[in-house]
Structure formats: C-alpha cells, structure tokens
N, C-alpha and C positions, 0 to 999 in steps of 0.2 A: 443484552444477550450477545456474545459471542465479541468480536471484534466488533471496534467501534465503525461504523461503514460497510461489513462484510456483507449484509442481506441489504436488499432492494430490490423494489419490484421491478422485473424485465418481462415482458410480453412474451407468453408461452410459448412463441410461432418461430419456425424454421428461418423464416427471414430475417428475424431479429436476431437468434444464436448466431446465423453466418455474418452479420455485421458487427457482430461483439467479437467476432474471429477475426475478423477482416483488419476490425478496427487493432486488437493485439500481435495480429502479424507486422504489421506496420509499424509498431512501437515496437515490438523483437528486435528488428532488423536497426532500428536505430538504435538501439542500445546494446544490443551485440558486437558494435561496430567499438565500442569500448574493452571488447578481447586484444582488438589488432594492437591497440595500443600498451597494451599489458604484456605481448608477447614480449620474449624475452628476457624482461626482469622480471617475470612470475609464471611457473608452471601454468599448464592448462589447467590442471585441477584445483587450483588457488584461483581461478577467476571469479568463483561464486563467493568469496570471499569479499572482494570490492563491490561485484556488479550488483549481488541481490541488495546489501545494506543501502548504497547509493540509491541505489532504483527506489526503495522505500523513504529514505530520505527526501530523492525527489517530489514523489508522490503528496508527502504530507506539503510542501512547500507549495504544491499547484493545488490543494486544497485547500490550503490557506492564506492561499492570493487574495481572492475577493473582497475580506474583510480583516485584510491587513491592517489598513490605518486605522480602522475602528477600534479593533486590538489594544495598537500602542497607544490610541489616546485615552482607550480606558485604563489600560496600565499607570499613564503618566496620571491621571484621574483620583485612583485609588493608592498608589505611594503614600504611604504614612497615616493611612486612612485605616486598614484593615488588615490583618495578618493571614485572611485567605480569600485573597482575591479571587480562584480557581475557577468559584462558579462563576462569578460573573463574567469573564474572561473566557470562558468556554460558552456562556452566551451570546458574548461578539462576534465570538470567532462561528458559533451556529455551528459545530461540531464538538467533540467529546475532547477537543484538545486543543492547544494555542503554542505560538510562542510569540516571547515580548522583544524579541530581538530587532532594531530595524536595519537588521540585513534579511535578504533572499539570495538565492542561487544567482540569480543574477547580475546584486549587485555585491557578492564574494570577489568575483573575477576583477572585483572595478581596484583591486589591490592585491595583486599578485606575491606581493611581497611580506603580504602579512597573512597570506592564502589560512598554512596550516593553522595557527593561532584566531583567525579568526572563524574559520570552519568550525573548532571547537564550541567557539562562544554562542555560536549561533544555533550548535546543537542544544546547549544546555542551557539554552531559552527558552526551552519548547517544557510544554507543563510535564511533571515529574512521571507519567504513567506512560508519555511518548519515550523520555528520555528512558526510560525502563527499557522498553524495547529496543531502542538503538543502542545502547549497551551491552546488551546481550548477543550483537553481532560482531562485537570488539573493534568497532570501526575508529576508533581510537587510533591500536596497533593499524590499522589500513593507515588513514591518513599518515603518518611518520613517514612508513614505507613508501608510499607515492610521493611527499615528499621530498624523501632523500633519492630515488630515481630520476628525478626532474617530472614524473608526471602526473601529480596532482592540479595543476593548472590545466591540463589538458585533457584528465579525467573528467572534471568537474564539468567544462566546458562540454563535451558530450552530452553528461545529463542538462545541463542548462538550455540546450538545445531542445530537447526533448519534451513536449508538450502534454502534457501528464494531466490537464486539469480533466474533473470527470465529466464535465459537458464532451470532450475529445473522447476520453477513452475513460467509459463508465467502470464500475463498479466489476461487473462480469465479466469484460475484457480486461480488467486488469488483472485478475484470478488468470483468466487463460494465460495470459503474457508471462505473469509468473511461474506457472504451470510448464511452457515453454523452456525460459530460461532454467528452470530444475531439471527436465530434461536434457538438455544441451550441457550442463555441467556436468550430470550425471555419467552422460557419455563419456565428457571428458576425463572423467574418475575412474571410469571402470566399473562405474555401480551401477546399477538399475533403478530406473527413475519414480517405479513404484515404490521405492524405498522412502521416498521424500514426499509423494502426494498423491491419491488414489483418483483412478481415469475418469472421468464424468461420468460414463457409462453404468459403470460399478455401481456409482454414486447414485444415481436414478434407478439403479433396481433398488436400492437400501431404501431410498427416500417411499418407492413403490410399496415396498414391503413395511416400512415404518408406520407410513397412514391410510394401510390398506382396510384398517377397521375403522378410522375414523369417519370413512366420507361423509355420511349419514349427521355426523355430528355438523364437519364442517360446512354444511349448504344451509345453516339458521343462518339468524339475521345478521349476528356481526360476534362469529366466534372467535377466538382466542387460544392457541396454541402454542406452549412454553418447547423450544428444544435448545439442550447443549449438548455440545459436543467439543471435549477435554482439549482433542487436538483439531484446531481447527485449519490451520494452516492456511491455505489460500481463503478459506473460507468457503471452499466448494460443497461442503454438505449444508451447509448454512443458505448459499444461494441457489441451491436448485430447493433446498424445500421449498423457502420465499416461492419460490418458483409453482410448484406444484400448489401449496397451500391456492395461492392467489387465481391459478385457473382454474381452482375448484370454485372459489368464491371471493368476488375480489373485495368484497366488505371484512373476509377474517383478516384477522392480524397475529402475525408470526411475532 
C-alpha cells in the first residue's frame, strides 16, 4: 500500500507529533545548509532540484545501513544462481528495496576523483523500482552540474553528514522535513507551497471525514482497512490515517 515505508505506527499524543517536529527541524537545518553552497552557481529556485533528490538518496542509504553486508554477501551468494534474485535480496535488506553496491555515501567521498562516475554506479545498484524513482528526479543532469562547478564533493559531504537513519529521524518526521524543505523552495519560486503537498491539518479533517462511518467497524477484534491514494507524496494521508486507524484500535491493520 502506498510508498514503501510511508505508514507506521506513531503514538496519537501531542508529545510524540512535537518530537517528530522537533526531530525534522533539526534535519531541515542541516540540510538546508546545502542552499549556501549552491548559491551562485544555481538559482534559488533550482535548489529543490539537488536538495529533495539527494535528501531521498540519502535516506534510502541510512535505511539500508544495517543490513548492508548481508545484502552483498547474498548477492555474491546467488550470482549465476538465479535470474531474480529481487526477492531474496529484499529480504536481507528487510525493506521493499536493496542495493548490491559496496559503496555508501560515505564511502563515495573516500575517491573524490571518481566522485561523479561512481555516484552513478551506486545509484544503479539499488533494485530497479528505487532506481525508477531516482530517475524521475533527473539526478543524473544534477550530478554533471555539480560536478562541473566543483561542488559535488561538497554536496555530497553535506548529506553524508546527515544522519537520516529512522531510529533518528522516523518515518513522520521525515514526511515533516520534507514537507518543510517544499515549502522553503516553494518560497523561493514564487509558488505556493500548497501546490506541492496539502497541510496536516487539512489532512486530518479528510482522514476525520474518510472513517467517520467506519468506527463501529474498526473497534472488532483485528480489522482491516485498504486505502490508496494516487498521489501520495510525502505520504501524509497515508500516515495520519495509520495514525487514526491505530488510536481507534491498535489490533486493526491499515
């Protein structure tokens, strides 16, 4: 349903929303700081052109930290073994995605010299449904550009800084932070940021209104309730239902 990661369960309570805030202020700010460096050789309104792809880049890499080397030895494992390694490989990785690459953001930087060429390789190691998505951002066209300005080594390093795993900065705060960062581009564009992703608030009357006939169903033993929605974006209708479903009854499953 929906984005792979996008719903999870977060504790319906006012202290948890302000620490998922708390927690994507704090990552704003560090990864905003990747404007300053951009000034200059790229309009204000070309920022969200590097910042969001990167940002999502980084993300999947502190997701798939933990069971990195399991990854690649199941890769080296099945080589010449099987012609769709995918599932199993997404069962190492214990997410809906992998890559067999053994580079990380971290160790890109350890060859500056082969920065761009290896950026690429390491995108397109990642299983074919991620690589879909980072395509679609033309991060391709970014990388060249960064490195023909000199500052792809000093982009990267930015996000490589950035600590992105979801134990840090869960699933909901990283919806805000992106939430965030569309706003602050949008400024810079001259658009309106409700153009790009609709305000929590909004979201929670819809969600109110959506399963306002449900309740009654949702308080059995252990119900079950299908939603999509086409555009999901941050995945903010996705995680406040999670949201509601769950404090109505924390046995249903969204």
């Amino acid at each position: 349903m929906g984005q792979p990661g996008a719903v999870r369960q977060v504790l319906n309570l006012p202290g948890a929303l302000d620490d998922q805030q708390h927690r994507s202020g704090r990552a704003t700010t560090g990864v905003w700081q990747v404007a300053d460096l951009l000034r200059g050789d790229y309009k204000p309104a070309e920022y969200r052109g590097v910042i969001l792809p990167l940002l999502v880049l980084r993300r999947l890499d502190a997701v798939l930290e933990p069971t990195k080397a399991k990854v690649l030895a199941t890769a080296v494992r099945l080589e010449g073994v099987t012609n769709n390694p995918g599932p199993l490989l997404k069962k190492g990785s214990g997410v809906p995605f992998y890559n067999t690459s053994p580079l990380s953001f971290a160790k890109l930087l350890d060859d500056p010299n082969s920065l761009a060429g290896n950026l690429r390789s390491y995108i397109h190691a990642f299983s074919p449904d991620a690589v879909e998505v980072l395509e679609k951002y033309r991060l391709d066209e970014q990388i060249s550009r960064l490195d023909q300005a000199g500052l792809l080594y000093l982009v990267l390093g930015k996000f490589a800084d950035l600590n992105l795993h979801p134990g840090a900065v869960p699933n909901q705060a990283m919806g805000y932070l992106l939430e965030e960062l569309l706003r602050r581009c949008s400024e810079l564009s001259n658009e309106t940021a409700g153009e790009h992703f609709t305000p929590r608030e909004v979201i929670r009357l819809m969600v109110n209104i959506l399963f306002s006939e449900d309740t009654d169903v949702l308080t059995g033993t252990s119900p079950i309730r299908h939603i999509y929605d086409p555009a999901c974006g941050t995945g903010g209708m996705l995680n406040i239902s999670d949201q509601h479903v769950t404090a109505l009854n924390p046995n249903a499953k969204l």
